[in-house]
MDTraj code that builds the backbone (N, CA, C; nanometers):
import mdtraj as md
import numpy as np

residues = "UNK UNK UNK UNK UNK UNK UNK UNK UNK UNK UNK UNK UNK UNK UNK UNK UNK UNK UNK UNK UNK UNK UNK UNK UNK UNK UNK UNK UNK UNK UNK UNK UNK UNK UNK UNK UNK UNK UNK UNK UNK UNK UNK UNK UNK UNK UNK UNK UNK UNK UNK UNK UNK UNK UNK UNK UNK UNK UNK UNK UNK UNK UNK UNK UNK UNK UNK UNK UNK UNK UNK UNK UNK UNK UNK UNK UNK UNK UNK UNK UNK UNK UNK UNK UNK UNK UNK UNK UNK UNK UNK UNK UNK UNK UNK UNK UNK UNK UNK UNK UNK UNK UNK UNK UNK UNK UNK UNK UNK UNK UNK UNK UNK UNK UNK UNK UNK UNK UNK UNK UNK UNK UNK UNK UNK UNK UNK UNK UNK UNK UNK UNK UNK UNK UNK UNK UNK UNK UNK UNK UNK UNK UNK UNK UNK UNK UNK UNK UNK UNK UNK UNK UNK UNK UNK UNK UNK UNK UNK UNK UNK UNK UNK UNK UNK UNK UNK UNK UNK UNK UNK UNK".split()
xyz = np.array([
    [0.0823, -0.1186, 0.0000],
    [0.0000, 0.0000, 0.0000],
    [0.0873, 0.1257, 0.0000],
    [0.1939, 0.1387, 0.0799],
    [0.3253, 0.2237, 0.0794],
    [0.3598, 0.2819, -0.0719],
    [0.4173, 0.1847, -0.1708],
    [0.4890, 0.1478, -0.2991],
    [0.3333, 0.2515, -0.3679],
    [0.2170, 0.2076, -0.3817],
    [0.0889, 0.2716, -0.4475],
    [0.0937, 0.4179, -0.3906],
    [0.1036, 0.4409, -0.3031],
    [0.0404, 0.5402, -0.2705],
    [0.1588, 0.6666, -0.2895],
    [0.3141, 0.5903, -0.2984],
    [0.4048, 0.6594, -0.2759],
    [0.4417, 0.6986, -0.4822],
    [0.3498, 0.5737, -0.5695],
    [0.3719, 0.6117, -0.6846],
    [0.2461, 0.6997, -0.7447],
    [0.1295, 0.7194, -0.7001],
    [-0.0010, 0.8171, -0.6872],
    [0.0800, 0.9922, -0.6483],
    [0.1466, 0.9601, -0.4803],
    [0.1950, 1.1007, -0.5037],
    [0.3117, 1.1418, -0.5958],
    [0.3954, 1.0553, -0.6698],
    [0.4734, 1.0954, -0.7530],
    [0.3931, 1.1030, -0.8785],
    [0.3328, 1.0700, -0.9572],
    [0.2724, 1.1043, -1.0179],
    [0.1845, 1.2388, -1.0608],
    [0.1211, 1.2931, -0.9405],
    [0.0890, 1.4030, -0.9111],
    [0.1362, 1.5147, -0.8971],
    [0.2824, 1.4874, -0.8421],
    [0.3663, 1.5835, -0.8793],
    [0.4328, 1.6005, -0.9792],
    [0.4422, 1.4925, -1.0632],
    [0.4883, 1.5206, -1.1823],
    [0.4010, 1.6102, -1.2294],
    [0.2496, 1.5979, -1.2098],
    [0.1397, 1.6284, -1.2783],
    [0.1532, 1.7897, -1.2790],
    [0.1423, 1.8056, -1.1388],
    [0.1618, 1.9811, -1.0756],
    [0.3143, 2.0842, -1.1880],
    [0.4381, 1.9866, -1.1517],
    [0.5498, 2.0515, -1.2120],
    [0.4818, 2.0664, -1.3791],
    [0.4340, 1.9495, -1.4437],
    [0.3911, 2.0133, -1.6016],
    [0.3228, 2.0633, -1.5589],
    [0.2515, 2.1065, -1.5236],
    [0.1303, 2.1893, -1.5433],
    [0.2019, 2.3384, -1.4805],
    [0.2656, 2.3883, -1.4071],
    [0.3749, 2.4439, -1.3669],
    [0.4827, 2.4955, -1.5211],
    [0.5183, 2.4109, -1.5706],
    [0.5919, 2.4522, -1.6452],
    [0.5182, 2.4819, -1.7504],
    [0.4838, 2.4275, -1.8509],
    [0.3881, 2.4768, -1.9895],
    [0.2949, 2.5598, -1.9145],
    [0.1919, 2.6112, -1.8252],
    [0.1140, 2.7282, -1.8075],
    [0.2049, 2.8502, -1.7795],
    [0.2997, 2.8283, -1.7243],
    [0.4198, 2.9715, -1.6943],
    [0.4867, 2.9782, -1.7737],
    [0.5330, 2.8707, -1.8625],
    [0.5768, 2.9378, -1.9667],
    [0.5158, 2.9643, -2.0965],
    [0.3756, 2.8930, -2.1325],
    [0.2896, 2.9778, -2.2453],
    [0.2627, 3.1008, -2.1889],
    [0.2307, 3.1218, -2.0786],
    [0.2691, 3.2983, -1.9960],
    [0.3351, 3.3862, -2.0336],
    [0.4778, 3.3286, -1.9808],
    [0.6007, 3.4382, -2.0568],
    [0.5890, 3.4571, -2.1748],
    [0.5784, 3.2893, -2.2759],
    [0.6411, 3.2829, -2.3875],
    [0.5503, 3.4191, -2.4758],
    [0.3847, 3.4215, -2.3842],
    [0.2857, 3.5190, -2.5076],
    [0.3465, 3.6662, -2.4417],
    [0.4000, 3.7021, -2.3161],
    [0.3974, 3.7784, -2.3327],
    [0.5002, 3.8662, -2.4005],
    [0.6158, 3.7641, -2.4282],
    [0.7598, 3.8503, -2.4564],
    [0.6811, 3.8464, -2.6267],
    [0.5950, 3.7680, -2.7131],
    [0.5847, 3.7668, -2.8189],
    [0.4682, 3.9355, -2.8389],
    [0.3809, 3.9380, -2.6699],
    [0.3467, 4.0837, -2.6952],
    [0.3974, 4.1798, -2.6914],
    [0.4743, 4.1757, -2.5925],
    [0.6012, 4.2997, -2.5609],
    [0.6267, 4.3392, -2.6994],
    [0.6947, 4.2344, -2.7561],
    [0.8236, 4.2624, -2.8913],
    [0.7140, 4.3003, -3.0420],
    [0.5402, 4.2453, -3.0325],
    [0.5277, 4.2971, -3.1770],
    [0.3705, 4.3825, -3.1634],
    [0.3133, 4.3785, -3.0491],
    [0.2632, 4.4672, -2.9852],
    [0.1910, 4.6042, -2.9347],
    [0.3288, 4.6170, -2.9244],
    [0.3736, 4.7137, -2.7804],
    [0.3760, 4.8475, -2.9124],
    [0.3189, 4.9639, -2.8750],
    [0.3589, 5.0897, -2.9720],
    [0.2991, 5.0493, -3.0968],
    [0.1696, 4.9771, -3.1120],
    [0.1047, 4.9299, -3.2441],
    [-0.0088, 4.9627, -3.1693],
    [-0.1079, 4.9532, -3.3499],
    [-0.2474, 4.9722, -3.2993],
    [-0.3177, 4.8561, -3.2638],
    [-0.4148, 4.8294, -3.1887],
    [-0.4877, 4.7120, -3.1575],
    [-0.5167, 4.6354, -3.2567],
    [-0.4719, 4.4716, -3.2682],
    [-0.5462, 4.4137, -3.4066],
    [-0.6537, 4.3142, -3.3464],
    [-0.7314, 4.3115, -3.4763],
    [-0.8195, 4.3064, -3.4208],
    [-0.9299, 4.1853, -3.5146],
    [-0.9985, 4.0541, -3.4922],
    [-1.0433, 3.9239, -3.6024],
    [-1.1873, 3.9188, -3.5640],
    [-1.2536, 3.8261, -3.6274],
    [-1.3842, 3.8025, -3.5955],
    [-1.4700, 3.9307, -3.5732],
    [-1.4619, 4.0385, -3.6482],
    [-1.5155, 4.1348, -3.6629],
    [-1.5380, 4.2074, -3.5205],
    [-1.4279, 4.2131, -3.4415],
    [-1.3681, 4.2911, -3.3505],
    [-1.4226, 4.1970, -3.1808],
    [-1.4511, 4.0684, -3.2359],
    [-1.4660, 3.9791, -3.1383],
    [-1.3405, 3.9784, -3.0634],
    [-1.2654, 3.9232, -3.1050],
    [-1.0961, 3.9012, -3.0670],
    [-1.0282, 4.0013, -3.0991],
    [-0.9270, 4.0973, -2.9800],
    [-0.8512, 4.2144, -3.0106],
    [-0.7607, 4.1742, -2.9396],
    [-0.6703, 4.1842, -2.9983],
    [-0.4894, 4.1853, -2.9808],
    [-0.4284, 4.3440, -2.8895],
    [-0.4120, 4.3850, -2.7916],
    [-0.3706, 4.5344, -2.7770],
    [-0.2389, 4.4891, -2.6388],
    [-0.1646, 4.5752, -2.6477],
    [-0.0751, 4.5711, -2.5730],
    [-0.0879, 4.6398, -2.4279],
    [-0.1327, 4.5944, -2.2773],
    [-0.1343, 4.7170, -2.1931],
    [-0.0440, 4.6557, -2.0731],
    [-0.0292, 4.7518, -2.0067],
    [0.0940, 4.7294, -1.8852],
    [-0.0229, 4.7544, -1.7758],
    [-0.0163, 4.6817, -1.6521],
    [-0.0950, 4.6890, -1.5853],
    [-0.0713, 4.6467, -1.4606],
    [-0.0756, 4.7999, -1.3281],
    [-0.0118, 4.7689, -1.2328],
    [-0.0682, 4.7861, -1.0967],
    [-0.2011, 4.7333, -1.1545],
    [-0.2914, 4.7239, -1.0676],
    [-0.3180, 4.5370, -1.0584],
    [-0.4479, 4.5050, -1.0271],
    [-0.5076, 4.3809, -1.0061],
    [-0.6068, 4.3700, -1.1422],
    [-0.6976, 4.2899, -1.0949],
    [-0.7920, 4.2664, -1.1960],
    [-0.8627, 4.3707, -1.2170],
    [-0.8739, 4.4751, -1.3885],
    [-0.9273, 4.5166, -1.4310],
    [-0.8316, 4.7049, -1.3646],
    [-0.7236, 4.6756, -1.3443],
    [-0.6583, 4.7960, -1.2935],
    [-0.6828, 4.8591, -1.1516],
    [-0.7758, 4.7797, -1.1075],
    [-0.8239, 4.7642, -0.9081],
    [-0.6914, 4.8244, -0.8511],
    [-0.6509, 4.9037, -0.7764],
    [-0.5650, 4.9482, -0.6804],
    [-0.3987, 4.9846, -0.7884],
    [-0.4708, 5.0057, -0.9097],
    [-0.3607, 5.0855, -0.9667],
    [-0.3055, 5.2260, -0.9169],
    [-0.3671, 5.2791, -0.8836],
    [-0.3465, 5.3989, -0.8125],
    [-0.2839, 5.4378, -0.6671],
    [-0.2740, 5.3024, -0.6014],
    [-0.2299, 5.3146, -0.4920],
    [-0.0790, 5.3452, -0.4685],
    [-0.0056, 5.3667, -0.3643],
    [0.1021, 5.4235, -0.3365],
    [0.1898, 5.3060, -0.3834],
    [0.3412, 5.2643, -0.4229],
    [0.4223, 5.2212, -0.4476],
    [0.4700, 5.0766, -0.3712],
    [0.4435, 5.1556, -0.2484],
    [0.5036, 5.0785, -0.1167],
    [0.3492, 4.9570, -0.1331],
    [0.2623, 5.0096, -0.0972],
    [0.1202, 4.9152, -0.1384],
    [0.1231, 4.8636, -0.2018],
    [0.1423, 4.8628, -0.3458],
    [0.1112, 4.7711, -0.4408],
    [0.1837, 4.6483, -0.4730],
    [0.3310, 4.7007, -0.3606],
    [0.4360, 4.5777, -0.3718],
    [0.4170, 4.4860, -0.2695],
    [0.3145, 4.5395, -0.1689],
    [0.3025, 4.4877, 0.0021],
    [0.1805, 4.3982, -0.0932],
    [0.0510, 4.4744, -0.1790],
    [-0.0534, 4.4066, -0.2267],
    [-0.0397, 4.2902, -0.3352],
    [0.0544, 4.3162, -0.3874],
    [0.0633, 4.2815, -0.5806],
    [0.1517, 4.1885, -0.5739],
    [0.2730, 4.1828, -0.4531],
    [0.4083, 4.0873, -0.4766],
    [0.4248, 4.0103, -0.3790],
    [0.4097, 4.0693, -0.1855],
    [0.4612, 4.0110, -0.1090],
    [0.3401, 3.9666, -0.0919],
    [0.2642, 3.9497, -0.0527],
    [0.0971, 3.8809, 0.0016],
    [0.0650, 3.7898, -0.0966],
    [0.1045, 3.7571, -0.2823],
    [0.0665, 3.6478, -0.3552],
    [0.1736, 3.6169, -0.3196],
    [0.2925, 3.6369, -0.3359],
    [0.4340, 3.5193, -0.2924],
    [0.4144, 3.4745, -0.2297],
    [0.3482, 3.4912, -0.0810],
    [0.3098, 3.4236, 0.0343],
    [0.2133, 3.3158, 0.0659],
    [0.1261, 3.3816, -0.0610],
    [0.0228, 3.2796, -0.0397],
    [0.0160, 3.1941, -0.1621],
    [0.0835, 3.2119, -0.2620],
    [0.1362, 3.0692, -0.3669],
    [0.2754, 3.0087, -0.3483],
    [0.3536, 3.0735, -0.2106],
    [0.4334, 2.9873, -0.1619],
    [0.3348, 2.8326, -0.0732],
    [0.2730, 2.9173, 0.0024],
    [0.1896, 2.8188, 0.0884],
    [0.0913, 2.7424, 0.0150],
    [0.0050, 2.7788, -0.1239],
    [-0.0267, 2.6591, -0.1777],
    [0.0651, 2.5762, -0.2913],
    [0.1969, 2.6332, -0.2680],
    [0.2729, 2.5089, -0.3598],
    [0.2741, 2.4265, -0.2554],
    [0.3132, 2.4604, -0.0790],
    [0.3561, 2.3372, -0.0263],
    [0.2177, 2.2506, 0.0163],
    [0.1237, 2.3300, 0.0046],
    [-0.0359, 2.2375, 0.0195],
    [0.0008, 2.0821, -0.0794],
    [-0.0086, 2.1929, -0.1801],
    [-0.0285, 2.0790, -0.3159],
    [0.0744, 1.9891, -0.3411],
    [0.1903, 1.9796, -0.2540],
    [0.3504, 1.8658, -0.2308],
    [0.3244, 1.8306, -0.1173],
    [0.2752, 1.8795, -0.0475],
    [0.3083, 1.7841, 0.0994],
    [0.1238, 1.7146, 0.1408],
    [0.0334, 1.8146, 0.0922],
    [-0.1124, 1.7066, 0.1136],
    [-0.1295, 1.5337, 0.0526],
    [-0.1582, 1.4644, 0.1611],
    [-0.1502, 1.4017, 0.1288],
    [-0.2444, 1.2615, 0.0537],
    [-0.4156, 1.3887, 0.0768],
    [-0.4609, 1.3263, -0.0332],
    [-0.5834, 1.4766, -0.0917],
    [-0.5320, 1.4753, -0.1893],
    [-0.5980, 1.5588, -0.2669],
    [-0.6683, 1.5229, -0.3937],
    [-0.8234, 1.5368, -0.3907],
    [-0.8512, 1.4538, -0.5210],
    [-0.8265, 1.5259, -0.6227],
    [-0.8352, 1.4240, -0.7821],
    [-0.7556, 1.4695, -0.8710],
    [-0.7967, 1.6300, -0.9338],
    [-0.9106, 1.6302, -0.9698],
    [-0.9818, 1.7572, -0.9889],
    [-0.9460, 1.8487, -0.9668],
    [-0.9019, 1.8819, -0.7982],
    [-0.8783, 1.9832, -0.7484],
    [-0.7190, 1.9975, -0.7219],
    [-0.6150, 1.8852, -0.7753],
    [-0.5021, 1.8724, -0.7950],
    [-0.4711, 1.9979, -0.9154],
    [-0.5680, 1.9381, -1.0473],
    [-0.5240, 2.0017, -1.1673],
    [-0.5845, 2.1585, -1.1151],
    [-0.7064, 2.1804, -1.0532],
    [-0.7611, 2.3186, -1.0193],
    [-0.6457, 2.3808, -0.9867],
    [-0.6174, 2.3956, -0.8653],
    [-0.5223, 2.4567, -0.7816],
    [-0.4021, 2.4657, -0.8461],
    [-0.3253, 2.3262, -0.9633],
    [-0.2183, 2.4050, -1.0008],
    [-0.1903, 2.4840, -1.1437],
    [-0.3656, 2.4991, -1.1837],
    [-0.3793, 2.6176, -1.2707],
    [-0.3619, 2.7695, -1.2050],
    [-0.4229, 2.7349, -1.0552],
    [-0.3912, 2.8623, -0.9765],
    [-0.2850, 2.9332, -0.9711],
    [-0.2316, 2.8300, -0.9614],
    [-0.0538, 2.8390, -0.9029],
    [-0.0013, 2.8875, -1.0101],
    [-0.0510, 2.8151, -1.1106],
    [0.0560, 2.8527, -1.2551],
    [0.0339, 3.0314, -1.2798],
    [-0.1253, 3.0212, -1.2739],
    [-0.1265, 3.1924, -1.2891],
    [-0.0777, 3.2660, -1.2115],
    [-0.0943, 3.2698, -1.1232],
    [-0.0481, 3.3098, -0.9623],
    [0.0874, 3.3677, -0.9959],
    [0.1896, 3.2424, -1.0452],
    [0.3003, 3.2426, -1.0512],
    [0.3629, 3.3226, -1.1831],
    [0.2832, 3.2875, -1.2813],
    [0.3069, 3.3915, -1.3940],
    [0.2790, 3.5487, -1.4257],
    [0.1838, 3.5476, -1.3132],
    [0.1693, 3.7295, -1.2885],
    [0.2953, 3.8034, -1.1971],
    [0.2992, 3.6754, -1.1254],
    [0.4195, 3.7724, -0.9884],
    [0.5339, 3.7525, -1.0774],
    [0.5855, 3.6578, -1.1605],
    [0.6885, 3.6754, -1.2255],
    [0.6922, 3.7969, -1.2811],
    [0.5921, 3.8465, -1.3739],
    [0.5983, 3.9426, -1.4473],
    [0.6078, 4.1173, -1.3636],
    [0.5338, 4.1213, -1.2800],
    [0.5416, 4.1988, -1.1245],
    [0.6970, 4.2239, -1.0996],
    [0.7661, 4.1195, -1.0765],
    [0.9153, 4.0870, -1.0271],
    [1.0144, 4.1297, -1.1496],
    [0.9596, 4.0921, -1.3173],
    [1.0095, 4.1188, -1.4289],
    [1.0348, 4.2695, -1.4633],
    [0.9117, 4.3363, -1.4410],
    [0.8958, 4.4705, -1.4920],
    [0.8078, 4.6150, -1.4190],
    [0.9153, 4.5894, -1.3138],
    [0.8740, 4.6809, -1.1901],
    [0.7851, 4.7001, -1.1327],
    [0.7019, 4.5749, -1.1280],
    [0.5796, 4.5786, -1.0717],
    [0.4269, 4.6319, -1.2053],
    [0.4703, 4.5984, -1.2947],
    [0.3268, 4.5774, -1.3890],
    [0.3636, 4.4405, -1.4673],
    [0.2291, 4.4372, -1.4989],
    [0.2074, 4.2724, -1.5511],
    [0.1199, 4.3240, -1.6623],
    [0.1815, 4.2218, -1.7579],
    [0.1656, 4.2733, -1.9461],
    [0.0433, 4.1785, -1.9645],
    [-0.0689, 4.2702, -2.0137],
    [-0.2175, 4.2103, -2.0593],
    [-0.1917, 4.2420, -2.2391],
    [-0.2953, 4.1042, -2.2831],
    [-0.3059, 4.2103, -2.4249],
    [-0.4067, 4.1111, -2.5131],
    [-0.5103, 4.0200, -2.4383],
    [-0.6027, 4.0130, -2.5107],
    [-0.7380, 4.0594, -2.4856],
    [-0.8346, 4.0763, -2.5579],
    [-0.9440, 4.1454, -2.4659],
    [-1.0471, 4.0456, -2.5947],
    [-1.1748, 4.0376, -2.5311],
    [-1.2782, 3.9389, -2.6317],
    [-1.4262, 4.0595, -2.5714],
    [-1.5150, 4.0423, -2.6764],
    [-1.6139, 4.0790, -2.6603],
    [-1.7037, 4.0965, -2.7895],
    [-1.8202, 4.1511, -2.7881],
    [-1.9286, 4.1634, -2.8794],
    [-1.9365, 4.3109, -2.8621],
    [-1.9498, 4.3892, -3.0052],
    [-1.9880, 4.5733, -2.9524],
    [-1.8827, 4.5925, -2.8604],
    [-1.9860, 4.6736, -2.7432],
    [-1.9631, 4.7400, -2.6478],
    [-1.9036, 4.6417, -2.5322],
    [-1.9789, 4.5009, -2.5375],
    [-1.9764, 4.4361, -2.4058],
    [-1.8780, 4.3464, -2.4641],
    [-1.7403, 4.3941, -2.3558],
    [-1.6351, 4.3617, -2.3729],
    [-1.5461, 4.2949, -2.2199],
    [-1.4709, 4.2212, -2.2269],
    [-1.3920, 4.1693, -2.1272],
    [-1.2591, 4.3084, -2.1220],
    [-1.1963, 4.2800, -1.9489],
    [-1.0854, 4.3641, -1.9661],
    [-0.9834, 4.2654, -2.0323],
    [-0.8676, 4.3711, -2.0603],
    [-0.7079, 4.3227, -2.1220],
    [-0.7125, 4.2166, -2.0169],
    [-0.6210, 4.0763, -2.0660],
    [-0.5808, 4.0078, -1.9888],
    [-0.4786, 3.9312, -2.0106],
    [-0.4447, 3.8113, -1.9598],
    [-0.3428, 3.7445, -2.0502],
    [-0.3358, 3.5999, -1.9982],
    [-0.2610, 3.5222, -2.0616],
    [-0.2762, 3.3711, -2.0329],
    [-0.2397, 3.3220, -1.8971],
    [-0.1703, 3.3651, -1.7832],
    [-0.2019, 3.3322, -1.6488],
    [-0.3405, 3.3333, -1.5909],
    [-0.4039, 3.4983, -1.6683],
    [-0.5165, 3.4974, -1.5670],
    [-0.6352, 3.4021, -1.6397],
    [-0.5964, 3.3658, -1.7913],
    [-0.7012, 3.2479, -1.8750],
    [-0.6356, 3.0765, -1.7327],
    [-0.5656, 3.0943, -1.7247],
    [-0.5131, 2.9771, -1.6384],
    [-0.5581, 2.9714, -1.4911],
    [-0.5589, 3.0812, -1.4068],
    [-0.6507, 3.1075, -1.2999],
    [-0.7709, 3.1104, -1.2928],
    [-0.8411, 3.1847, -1.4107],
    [-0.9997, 3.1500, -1.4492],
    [-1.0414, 2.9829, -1.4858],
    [-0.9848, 2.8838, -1.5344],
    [-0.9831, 2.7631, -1.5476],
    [-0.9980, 2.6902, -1.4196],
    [-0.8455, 2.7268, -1.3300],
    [-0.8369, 2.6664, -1.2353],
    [-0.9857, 2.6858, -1.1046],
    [-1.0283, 2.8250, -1.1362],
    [-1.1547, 2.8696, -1.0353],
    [-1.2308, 2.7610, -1.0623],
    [-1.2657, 2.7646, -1.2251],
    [-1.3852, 2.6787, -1.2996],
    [-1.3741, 2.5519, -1.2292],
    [-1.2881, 2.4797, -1.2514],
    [-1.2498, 2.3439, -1.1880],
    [-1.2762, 2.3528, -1.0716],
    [-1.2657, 2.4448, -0.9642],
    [-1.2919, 2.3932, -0.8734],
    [-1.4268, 2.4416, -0.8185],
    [-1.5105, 2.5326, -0.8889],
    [-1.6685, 2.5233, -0.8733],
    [-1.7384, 2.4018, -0.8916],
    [-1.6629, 2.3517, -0.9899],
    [-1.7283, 2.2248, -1.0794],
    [-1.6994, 2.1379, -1.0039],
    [-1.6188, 2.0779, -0.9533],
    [-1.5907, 1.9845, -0.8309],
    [-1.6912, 2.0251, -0.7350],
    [-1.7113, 2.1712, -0.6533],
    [-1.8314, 2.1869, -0.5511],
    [-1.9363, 2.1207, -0.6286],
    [-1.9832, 2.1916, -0.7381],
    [-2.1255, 2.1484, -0.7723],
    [-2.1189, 2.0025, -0.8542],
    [-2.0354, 1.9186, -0.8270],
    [-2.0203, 1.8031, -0.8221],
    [-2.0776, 1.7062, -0.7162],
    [-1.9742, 1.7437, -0.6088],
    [-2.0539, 1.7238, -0.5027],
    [-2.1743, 1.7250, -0.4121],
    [-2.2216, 1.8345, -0.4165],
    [-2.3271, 1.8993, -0.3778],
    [-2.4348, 1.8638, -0.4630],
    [-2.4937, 1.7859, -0.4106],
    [-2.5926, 1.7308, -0.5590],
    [-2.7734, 1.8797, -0.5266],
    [-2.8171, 1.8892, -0.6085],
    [-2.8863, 1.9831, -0.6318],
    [-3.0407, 1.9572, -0.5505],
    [-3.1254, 1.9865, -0.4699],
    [-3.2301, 1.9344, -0.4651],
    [-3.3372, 2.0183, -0.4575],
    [-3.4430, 1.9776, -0.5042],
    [-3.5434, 2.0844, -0.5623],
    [-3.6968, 2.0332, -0.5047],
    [-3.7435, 2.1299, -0.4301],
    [-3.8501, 2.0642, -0.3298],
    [-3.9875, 2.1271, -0.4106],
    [-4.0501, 2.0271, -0.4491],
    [-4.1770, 2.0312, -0.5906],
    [-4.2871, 2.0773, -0.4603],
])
top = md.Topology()
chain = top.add_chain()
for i, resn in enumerate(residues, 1):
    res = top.add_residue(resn, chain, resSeq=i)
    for name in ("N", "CA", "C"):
        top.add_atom(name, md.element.get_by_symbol(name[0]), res)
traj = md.Trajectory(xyz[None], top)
């Protein structure tokens, strides 16, 4: 039972490190490809302005939330408080010792985004490079970029696991 259980958690961590590596680095890899063709261009733009390509620096949170705040803040908000707390769920997700699979892959979509924003934070003085945006007309998503498509996944997954569980009941 030792030998199983000891090749289940290796496995899993293999699972976490890819998923770790290809989500942080399709991260970087889109954003150095936005940086470099981008950056100082006009927005492009497919599907009859469904899908837009634009380059923005962004040194706030989601949707530019606490961009404005003082310097010292945004590094206490934006760098040291996620380091801290995707230090503590990397060691959740290595040292728990049973985590079902679902919420294995959830959490280390988290991580991956998590980890690919603070890189970029740590990269470029504290802003993190967005540059796709989707919408219809007017009703549009903000700039974003493939960590936070990787954190939005990882959420999904793990709603879907709750309402997995939670079976639904409906009193007629």
């Amino acid at each position: 039972m030792s030998v199983r259980l000891s090749t289940v958690r290796f496995k899993r961590d293999v699972l976490i490190l890819l998923l770790l590596v290809g989500c942080v680095g399709c991260d970087q890899l889109t954003k150095d490809v936005a940086q470099q063709y981008l950056a100082f261009e006009p927005p492009r733009s497919w599907f009859h302005d469904t899908v837009r390509l634009e380059y923005a620096e962004n040194t706030g949170a989601f949707l530019s939330l606490g961009s404005g705040f003082s310097e010292w803040l945004r590094v206490i908000l934006f760098q040291v408080f996620p380091a801290l707390w995707l230090l503590g769920l990397a060691i959740f997700l290595f040292v728990a010792k049973q985590i079902p699979p679902l919420s294995v892959i959830a959490w280390s979509f988290v991580l991956s985004g998590g980890m690919g924003n603070l890189l970029d934070r740590l990269l470029h003085e504290g802003r993190v490079i967005d540059f796709m945006n989707v919408g219809i007309g007017s009703l549009r998503t903000g700039i974003f970029n493939v960590a936070d498509v990787c954190i939005t996944i990882g959420v999904s997954l793990l709603v879907l696991g709750i309402l997995q569980r939670s079976p639904v009941s409906v009193n007629g």
